[in-house]
C-alpha positions in Angstrom: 19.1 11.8 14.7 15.9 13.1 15.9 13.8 10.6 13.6 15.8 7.6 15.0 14.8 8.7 18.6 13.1 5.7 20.9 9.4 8.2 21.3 7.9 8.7 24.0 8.3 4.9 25.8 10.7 3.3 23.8 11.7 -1.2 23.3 12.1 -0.8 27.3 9.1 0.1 28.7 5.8 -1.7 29.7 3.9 0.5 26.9 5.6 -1.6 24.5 5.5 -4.8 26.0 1.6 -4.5 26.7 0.9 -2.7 23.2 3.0 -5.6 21.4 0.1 -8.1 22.1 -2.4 -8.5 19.2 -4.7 -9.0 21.9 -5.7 -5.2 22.3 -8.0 -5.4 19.4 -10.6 -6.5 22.4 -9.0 -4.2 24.4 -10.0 -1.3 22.4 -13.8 -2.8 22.0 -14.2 -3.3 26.0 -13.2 0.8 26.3 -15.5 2.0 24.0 -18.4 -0.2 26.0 -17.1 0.9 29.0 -17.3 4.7 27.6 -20.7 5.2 26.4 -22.3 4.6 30.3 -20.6 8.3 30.9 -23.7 10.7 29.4 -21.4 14.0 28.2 -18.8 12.0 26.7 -21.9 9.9 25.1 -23.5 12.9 24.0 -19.6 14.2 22.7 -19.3 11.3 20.6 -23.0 11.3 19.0 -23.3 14.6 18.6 -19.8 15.7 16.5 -19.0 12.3 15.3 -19.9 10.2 12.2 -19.0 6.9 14.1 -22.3 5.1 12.7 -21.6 6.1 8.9 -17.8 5.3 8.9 -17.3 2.8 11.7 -14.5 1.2 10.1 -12.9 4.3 9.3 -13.0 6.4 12.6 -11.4 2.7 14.0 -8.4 2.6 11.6 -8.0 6.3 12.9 -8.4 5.9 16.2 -6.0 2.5 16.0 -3.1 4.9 14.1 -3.4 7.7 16.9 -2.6 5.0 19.4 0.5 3.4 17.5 1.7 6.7 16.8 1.9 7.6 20.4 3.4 4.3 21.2 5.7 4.0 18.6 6.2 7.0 17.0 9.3 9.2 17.4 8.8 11.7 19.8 7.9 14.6 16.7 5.5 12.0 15.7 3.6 11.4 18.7 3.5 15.2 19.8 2.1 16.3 16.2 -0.1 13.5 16.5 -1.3 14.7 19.9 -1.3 18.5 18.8 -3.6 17.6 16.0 -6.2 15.7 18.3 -5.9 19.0 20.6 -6.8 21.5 18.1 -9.9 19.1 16.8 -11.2 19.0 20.3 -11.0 22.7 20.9 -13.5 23.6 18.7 -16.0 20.7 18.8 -18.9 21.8 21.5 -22.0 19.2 22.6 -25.0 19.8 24.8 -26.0 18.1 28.2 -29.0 15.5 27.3 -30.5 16.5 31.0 -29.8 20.0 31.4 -29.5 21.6 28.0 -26.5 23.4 28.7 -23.5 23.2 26.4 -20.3 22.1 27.2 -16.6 21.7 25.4 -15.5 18.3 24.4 -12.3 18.8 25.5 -13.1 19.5 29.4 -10.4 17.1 31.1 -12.7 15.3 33.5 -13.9 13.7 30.0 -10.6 13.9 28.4 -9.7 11.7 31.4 -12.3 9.3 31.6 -11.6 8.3 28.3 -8.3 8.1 29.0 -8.1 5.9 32.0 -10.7 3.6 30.0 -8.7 3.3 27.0 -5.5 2.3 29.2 -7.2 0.4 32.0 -8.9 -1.7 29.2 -5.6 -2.1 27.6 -3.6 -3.4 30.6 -6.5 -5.2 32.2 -6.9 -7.2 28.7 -3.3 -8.1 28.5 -3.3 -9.2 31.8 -6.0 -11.7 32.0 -5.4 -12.9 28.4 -2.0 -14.2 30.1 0.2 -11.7 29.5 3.1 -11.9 32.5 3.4 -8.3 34.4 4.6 -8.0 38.1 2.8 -5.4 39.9 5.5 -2.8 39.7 4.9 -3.2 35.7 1.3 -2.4 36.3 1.7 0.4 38.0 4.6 1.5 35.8 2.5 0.9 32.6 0.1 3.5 34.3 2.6 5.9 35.0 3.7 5.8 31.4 0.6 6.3 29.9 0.5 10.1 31.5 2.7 10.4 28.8 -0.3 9.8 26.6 -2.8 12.0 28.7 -0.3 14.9 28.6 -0.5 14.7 24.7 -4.4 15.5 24.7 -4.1 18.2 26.9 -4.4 16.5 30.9 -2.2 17.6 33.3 -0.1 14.5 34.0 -0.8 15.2 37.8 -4.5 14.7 37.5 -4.0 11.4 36.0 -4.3 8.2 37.8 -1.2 6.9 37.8 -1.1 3.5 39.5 -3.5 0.4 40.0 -4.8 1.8 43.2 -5.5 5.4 41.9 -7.2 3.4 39.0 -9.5 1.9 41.3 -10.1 4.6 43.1 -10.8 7.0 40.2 -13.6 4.0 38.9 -15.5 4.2 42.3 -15.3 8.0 42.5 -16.8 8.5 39.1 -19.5 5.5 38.9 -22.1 7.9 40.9 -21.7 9.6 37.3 -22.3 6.7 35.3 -25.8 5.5 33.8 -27.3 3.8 31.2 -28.5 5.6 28.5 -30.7 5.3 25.2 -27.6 6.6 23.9 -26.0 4.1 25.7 -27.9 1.3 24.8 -27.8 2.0 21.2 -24.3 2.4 20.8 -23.8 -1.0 22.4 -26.0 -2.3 20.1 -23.8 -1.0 17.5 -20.6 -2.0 18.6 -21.4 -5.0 18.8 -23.1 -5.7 15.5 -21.8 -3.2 13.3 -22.0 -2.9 8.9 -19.0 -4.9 7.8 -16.5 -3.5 5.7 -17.9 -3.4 2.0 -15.7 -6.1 0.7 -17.0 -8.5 3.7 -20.6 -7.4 3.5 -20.8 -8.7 0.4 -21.6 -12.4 1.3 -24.8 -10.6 3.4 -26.1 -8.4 0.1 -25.9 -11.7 -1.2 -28.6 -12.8 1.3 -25.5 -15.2 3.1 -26.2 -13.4 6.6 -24.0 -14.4 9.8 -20.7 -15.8 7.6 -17.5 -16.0 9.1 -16.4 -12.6 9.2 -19.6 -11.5 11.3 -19.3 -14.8 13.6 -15.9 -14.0 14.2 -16.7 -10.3 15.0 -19.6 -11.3 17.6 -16.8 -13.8 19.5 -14.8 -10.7 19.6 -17.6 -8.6 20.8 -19.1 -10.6 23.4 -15.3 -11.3 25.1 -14.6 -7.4 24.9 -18.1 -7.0 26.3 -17.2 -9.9 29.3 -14.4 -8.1 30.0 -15.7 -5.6 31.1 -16.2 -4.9 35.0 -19.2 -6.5 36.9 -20.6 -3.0 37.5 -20.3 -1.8 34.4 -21.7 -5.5 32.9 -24.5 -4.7 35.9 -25.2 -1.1 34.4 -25.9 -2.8 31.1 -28.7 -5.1 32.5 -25.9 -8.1 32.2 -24.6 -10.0 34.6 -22.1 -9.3 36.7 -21.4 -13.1 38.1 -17.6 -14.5 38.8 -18.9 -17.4 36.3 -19.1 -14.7 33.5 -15.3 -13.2 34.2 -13.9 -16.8 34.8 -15.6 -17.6 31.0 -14.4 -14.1 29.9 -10.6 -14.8 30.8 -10.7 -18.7 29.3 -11.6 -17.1 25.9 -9.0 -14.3 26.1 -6.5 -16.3 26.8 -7.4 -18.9 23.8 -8.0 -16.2 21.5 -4.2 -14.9 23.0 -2.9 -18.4 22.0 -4.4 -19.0 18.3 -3.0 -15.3 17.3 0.9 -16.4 18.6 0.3 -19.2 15.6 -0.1 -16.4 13.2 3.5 -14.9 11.7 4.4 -11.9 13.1 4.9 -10.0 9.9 1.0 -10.4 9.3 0.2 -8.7 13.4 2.4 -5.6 13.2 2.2 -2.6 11.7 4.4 -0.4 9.8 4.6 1.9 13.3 5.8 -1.0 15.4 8.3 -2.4 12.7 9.9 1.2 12.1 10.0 1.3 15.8 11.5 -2.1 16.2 14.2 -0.8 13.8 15.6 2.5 15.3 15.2 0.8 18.8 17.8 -2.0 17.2 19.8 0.7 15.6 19.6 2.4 19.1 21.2 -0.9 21.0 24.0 -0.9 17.9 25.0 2.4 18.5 25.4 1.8 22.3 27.5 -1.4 21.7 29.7 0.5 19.7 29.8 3.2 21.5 
């Protein structure tokens, strides 16, 4: 049946191995630091998007989209990806510098925050201790046109290995500054309004509890993370010390969430998968 279907990767691929790890929660943090230091898709964001009003909920959203492309059946993902498509298309921003307007959807952004998104993933994964050979690097990459195609790339145009990764970075850094914008919306990232139910303990006058010392940790690996220029282009600093400390922390924070059950780490998307990939291997053994 077409709703038993393995989607677009399926229990074989290096999508799902990488996207298994509960890790990718700093993943997702580190690409959205690393995306505001490009100026259009800054502007993109701050000028059609309610991000600071509904942080929370443009996450959750943001979090589905990715499962569903993961681990949704193949309708899913492509419904998923059509609906993103026509949002984009009519959503139009104007250049701080020049004044001149532009379309949110012009591919050299589409694909700066898509090589972001999955280089943050992968690179995450990887130095939180996840085992992948090079070939699975490179392989996770070529995957994840997959995912660009659904937005409306041309797979073609997509880095689709480590080294056109890297390459892609140093061609486009000449692009990249920082910002007000910038600055602001790293500011925000990493100190947020919590959710109503754990801001309470703050209206309360109990600033700093657990939920907001555990979201700075989270915050200032996912800000770590990120690449020395990029930490450089922030005013940080872009030492070997501060990626050494960066990787020690991702990897304990990797260990204390493979205590935690299972059942409590993954979604409904990743269980349904999980299921028609099992029925999947049944139905070959019989066959």
């Amino acid at each position: 049946m077409d709703s038993d279907d393995l989607g677009l990767f399926g229990s074989g691929s290096v999508t799902w191995k990488v996207h298994e790890e509960p890790i990718l929660i700093v993943a997702g943090l580190r690409s959205l630091y690393l995306q505001a230091l490009h100026p259009l898709a800054m502007a993109g964001v701050a000028q059609n998007s309610n991000y600071r009003a509904d942080a929370w909920g443009r996450l959750v959203r943001t979090a589905t989209y990715v499962a569903t492309t993961v681990y949704g059946t193949t309708a899913e993902a492509e419904a998923a990806g059509a609906r993103l498509r026509r949002l984009h298309a009519r959503l139009r921003a104007t250049d701080p510098l020049t004044g001149e307007e532009f379309r949110v959807d012009d591919p050299d952004l589409l694909r700066w925050v898509h090589v972001t998104e999955v280089e943050s993933f992968l690179d995450t994964a990887r130095r939180a201790g996840l085992p992948l050979t090079d070939d699975e690097v490179d392989g996770y990459y070529t995957e994840q046109r997959r995912s660009a195609a659904l937005v409306g790339l041309d797979p073609a145009t997509v880095p689709g290995t480590a080294a056109e990764v890297a390459e892609y970075y140093r061609d486009i850094r000449p692009q990249l500054r920082m910002t007000r914008e910038a600055a602001e919306t790293a500011l925000f990232l990493t100190a947020p309004p919590l959710p109503w139910k754990l801001s309470l303990p703050v209206r309360l006058g109990l600033t700093l509890g657990p939920p907001r010392w555990a979201y700075l940790g989270i915050a200032g690996t996912a800000f770590a993370l990120l690449p020395p220029w990029a930490r450089r282009m922030y005013g940080g600093l872009g030492l070997p010390t501060t990626a050494l400390s960066a990787d020690l922390t991702v990897r304990a924070l990797r260990l204390a969430l493979t205590a935690v059950p299972r059942r409590y780490l993954e979604g409904p998307l990743l269980q349904a998968a999980k299921e028609r990939a099992a029925r999947h291997a049944a139905l070959s053994l019989a066959g």
